[in-house]
N, C-alpha and C positions, 0 to 999 in steps of 0.2 A: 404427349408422352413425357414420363420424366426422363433425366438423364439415364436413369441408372436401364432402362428399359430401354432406351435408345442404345447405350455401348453394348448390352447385352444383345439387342435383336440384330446388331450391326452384321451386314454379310461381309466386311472384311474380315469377320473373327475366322470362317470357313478357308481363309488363306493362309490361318498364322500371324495377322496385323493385331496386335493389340490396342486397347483403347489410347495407352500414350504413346505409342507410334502414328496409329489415326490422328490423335490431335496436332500432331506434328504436321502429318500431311495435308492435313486441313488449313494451319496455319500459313504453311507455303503457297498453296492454289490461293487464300484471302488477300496475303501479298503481293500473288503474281495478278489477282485481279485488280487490286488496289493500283499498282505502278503501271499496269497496261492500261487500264482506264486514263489517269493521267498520260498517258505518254498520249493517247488518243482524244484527249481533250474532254470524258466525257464528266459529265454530274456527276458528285457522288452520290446524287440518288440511283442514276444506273448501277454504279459499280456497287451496292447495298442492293440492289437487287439479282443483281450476279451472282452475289455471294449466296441471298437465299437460296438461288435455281441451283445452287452448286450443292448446298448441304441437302436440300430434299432429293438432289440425286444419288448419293454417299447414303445415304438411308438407306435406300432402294436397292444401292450394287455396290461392289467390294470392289477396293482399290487393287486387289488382287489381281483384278482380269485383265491380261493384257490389253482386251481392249477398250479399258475404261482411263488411260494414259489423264491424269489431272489435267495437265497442262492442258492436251487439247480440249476435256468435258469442260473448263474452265474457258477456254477459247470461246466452245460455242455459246457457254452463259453469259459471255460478254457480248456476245454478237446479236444472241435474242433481248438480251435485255436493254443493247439500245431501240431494236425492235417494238420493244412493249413498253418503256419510258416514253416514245417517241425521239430519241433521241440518237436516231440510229446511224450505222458509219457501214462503205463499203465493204463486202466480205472480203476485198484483197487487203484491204488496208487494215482490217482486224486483224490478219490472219499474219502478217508481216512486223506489224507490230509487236503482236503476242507470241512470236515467234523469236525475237529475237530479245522482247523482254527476257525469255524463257534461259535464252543462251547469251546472256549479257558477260560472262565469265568468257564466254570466243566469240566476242560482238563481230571481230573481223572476217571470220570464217563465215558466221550465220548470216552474215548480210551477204557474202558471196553466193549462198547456197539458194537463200531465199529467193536474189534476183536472178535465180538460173526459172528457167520458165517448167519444167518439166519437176523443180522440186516445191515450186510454191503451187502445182494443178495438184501435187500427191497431200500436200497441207489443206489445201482447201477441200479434197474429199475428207480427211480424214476429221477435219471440223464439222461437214455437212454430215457426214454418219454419224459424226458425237449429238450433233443436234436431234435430229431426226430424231435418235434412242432419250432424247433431252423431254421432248415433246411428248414421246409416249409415258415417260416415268413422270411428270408433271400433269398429264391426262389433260392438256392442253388447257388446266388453269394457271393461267399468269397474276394471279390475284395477290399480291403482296405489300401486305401493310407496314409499313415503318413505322418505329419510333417516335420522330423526327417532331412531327405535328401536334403529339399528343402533349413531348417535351414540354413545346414552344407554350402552348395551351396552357399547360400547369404553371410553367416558369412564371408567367404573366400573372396569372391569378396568386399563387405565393407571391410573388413581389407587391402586388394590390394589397393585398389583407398584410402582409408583414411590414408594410412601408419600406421595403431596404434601397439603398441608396445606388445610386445609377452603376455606378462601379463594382459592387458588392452583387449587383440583380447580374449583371454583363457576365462576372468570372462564372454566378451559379452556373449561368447557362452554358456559359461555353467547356466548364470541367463537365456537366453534364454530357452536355453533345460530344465531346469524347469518347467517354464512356459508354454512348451508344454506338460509337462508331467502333469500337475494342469489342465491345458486346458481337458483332457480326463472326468477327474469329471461333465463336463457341457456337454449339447448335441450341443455342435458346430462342431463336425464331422458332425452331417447331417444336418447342415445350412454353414457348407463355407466350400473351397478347402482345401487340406494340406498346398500348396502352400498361401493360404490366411490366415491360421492362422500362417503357419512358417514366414513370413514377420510379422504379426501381432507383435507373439513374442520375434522378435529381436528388434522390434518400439520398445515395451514395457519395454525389457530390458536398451534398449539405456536410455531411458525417467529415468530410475531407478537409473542409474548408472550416468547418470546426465553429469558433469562437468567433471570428472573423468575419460572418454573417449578423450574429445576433439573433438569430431565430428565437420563438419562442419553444420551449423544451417538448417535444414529440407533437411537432406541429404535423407530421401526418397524419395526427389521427383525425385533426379537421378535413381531411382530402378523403376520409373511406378508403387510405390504401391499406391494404391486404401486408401485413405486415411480416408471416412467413413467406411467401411470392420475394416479397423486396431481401428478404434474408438472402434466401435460396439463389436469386440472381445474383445478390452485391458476391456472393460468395464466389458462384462462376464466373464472375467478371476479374476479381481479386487471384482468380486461380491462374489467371492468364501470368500476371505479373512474378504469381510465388512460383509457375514450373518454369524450369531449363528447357525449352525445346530441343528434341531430340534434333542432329541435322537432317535434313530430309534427301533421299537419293536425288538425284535430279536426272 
């Protein structure tokens, strides 16, 4: 799907969420998965898969519904997805963690509440129902491909044929992987390939990094990438940096 077909079919529109208010809240749930995964120690490949099970949920249902509260839909997509990395952590200690990620503004309060036993049994239902609804809107495929591999793949082979120097091939990479990791914030997992946003952004890097590589002048087009695809991305990716996110309710 392209974007404009995703903000359009979006069932938060049915609440009054606009498309930059959803980006907003999308942004917040990517954060709140990003620093709860760290606080939980996990891969960022789990927490990039989190993130995918989180926007194919948001497709599906409007932030609107009371009972689709991010925080916790986001809770159980961390929880399934160390599930399905292998990578998995107890649902108390998901659910304590991400709870108090959530409420880091009253750390002192939230950590009373959660160690009362009768409010961390009503968090753990209320993550296991987000799940459960997780499962049926994902149709119990957990099949998600990353960027990440294809990155590495391409990195290695430009660096072969262009000869660039250990330091020069090191920065492509690592502005690259970046940028795929910023790329998770926007719903371009379900509008292109891994493989189309990993070319994306290594274009993207190279573009950044400028002069400084020495590339030769449109060395993509020895790669057979798809040159509006890399447009289309570099642009959503760049979108992130040029909007002010709205603050998000919490």
């Amino acid at each position: 799907l392209s974007r404009e077909a995703l903000e359009e079919a979006s069932p938060s529109r049915q609440h009054g969420i606009d498309a930059r208010l959803e980006a907003s809240y999308r942004w917040s749930y990517c954060e709140f998965l990003k620093d709860s995964g760290i606080e939980l120690k996990m891969p960022q490949l789990t927490i990039a898969t989190a993130s995918v099970f989180c926007h194919r949920f948001f497709a599906s249902h409007s932030h609107g519904a009371p009972a689709n509260d991010r925080y916790v839909v986001a809770t159980a997509c961390l929880f399934l997805a160390g599930k399905v990395e292998e990578t998995p952590k107890p649902l108390n200690e998901v659910v304590r963690v991400c709870y108090l990620v959530q409420h880091k503004h009253k750390y002192e309060s939230a950590l009373k509440q959660i160690h009362q036993k009768d409010h961390l049994e009503e968090q753990r239902e209320r993550v296991l129902q987000a799940e459960r609804l997780l499962l049926h809107t994902l149709g119990f495929d957990f099949n998600v491909e990353h960027p990440y591999k294809h990155l590495l793949h391409l990195a290695k082979r430009l660096n072969q044929s262009q000869d660039l120097p250990e330091d020069s091939s090191r920065s492509l990479t690592q502005v690259a992987w970046n940028f795929a990791n910023d790329s998770l914030r926007t719903t371009l997992c379900l509008q292109f390939s891994a493989s189309d946003i990993a070319n994306a952004v290594l274009y993207l890097a190279s573009k950044l990094l400028g002069k400084t590589l020495n590339l030769r002048k449109d060395w993509w087009n020895e790669y057979r990438i798809e040159q509006l695809a890399c447009d289309e991305i570099s642009n959503q990716i760049m979108d992130l940096y040029d909007a002010k996110m709205d603050e998000p309710l919490l």
